[in-house]
C-alpha positions, 0 to 999 in steps of 0.5 A: 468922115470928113474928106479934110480931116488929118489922116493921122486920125486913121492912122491905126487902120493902114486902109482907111488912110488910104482911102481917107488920102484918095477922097481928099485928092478927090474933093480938091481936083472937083474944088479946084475944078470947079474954081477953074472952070466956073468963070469959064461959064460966062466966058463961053456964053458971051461968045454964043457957045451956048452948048458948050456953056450948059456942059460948063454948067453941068461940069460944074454941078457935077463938083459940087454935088461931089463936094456937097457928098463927100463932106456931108454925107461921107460918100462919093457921088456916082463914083466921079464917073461924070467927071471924066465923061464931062471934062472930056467932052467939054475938051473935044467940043471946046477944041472943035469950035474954039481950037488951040484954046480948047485944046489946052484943057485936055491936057490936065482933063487927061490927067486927072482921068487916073486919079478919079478912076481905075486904071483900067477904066481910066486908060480905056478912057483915055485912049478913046479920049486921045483918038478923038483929039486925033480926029480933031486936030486933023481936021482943024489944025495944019498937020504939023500940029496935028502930030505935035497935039497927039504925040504931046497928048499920048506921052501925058496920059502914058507919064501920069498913067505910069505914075498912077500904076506905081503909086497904086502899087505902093499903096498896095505894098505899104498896106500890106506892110502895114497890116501884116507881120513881117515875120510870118506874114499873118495879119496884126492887130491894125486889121483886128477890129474891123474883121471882129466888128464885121463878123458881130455885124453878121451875127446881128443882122443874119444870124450867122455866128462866127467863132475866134481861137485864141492859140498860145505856145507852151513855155516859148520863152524856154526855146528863146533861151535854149535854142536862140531867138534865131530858131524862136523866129523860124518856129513861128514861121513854121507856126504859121505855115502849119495853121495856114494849111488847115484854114478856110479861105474866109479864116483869118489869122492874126498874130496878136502877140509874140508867140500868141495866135488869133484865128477868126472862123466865120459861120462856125458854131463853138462846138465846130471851132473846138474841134478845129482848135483840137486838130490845131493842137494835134498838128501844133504837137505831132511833129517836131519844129526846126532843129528837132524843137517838141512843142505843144500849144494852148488854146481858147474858143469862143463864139460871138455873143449877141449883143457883144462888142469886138473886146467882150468878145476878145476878153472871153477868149482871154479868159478861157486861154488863161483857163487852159493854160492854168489847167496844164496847158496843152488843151483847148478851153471854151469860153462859157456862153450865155444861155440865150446865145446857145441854139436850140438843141444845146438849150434843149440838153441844159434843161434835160440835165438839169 
């Protein structure tokens, strides 16, 4: 992926936009890092800071090998870590032999510490980062400088490491508006492909099958038109409330459609996916809804074949819904497989029957 390319192109998965903005924030810091810095090179080395000039070097190294992965490989060198580790030391060093002049580049050093690190790290960082500006300034400029330079340096990294902290948890919030139902909270179809494509990269490297439930509520429109859209609302809530106390941690629950559920259960077998579907039916069944509302649901059950993709996989479950449902509704259908994706055993039975 190229870190420049329009985020508009990720814009169906709220995730990958998200990372697709924080890679563009990392290739223009190194870039323009870079740019800045680069002169500087020639600079220190006329002036005998030969130390100093090798950091500037590898500094600068350091960004477009950053650059150079990000753009041709679609992956983040070392994970930025030497940039912080760099900046800072050429910071402190700069300011030791070179004073006020070094010391103006620890401000924007500090800075961008939060937008290439976590939090944590990038507060840890800083704060050993300031101390040892502390220690610098205490030694080489008048004390009233001194406090000046780690006051002035403490409130810029306590600013941005607000910021930093507020923006993380916006894109947090924003994620998780993007990617859940804002009515009963379960996933919406924006995550569907990547949790399906995950459980097919499974079953085709490890063998580990996974199966969906497709789950429809009988004759919804009914209660819409009964009872009010109101109380169609509070029941699917209530919906998803009940299938939520039967799932797994690892299960994952859509809402795919206006009454219509999806249930993701990794490393389980159709036969064991059909079993939950039937106590999903029986707890769907057993006890009224808001204002005493008796409904029953349909479902579908299908396990992930070899060699399908994500809507294959999908469709077979459609179809099978639509099975159950043309049968009575009210009952589970399971998706036929093909032989070659039954296990032993079951393939084993077909031939005896036959």
């Amino acid at each position: 992926m190229n870190p420049l390319a329009a985020t508009n192109s990720l814009a169906t998965n709220p995730t990958l936009a998200v990372l697709g903005f924080k890679r563009q924030i990392v290739y223009h810091l190194h870039f323009w890092a870079f740019v800045a810095v680069a002169p500087l090179v020639m600079v220190q080395w006329r002036q005998d800071n030969l130390l100093l000039a090798w950091l500037l070097v590898l500094f600068c190294l350091n960004a477009v090998a950053v650059i150079a992965f990000l753009r041709f490989r679609s992956r983040y060198f070392l994970q930025g870590r030497l940039f912080p580790i760099l900046a800072v030391v050429c910071a402190v060093y700069s300011t030791t032999i070179n004073g006020h002049a070094g010391l103006y580049w620890a401000y924007p050093a500090a800075a961008a510490l939060f937008f290439l690190l976590p939090l944590r790290e990038a507060t840890l960082s800083n704060i050993v980062f300031v101390v040892s500006m502390s220690v610098v300034s205490f030694m080489r400029f008048p004390e009233a400088d001194f406090w000046r330079i780690t006051f002035s340096l403490g409130l810029t990294c306590l600013f941005v490491m607000i910021f930093a902290w507020l923006v993380g948890r916006l894109q947090a919030e924003l994620t998780r508006l993007a990617t859940t139902d804002p009515l009963t909270g379960c996933l919406n179809r924006s995550q569907l492909a990547d949790v399906l494509n995950a459980q097919i990269e499974m079953r085709e490297r490890y063998e580990r099958v996974s199966s969906l439930i497709l789950l429809d509520l009988d004759y919804f429109k009914t209660i819409n038109d009964q009872w009010g859209h109101l109380a169609g609302d509070r029941v699917l809530q209530e919906l998803s409330s009940r299938l939520r106390k039967r799932l797994r941690e690892n299960d994952r629950l859509f809402r795919i459609g206006g009454e219509e559920f999806m249930l993701v259960l990794p490393e389980t077998r159709q036969k064991d996916a059909d079993t939950v579907a039937r106590e999903l039916l029986r707890t769907i069944s057993a006890r009224p809804f808001v204002e005493s509302i008796q409904i029953t649901a349909s479902a579908s059950v299908a396990e992930v074949g070899k060699g399908e993709t994500w809507s294959v996989w999908l469709n077979r479950a459609d179809q099978a819904l639509y099975e159950a449902k043309a049968r009575g509704r009210n009952q589970v259908a399971s998706a036929p497989r093909r032989q070659e994706d039954l296990p032993p055993e079951d393939t084993d039975t077909l031939v005896t029957d036959a």
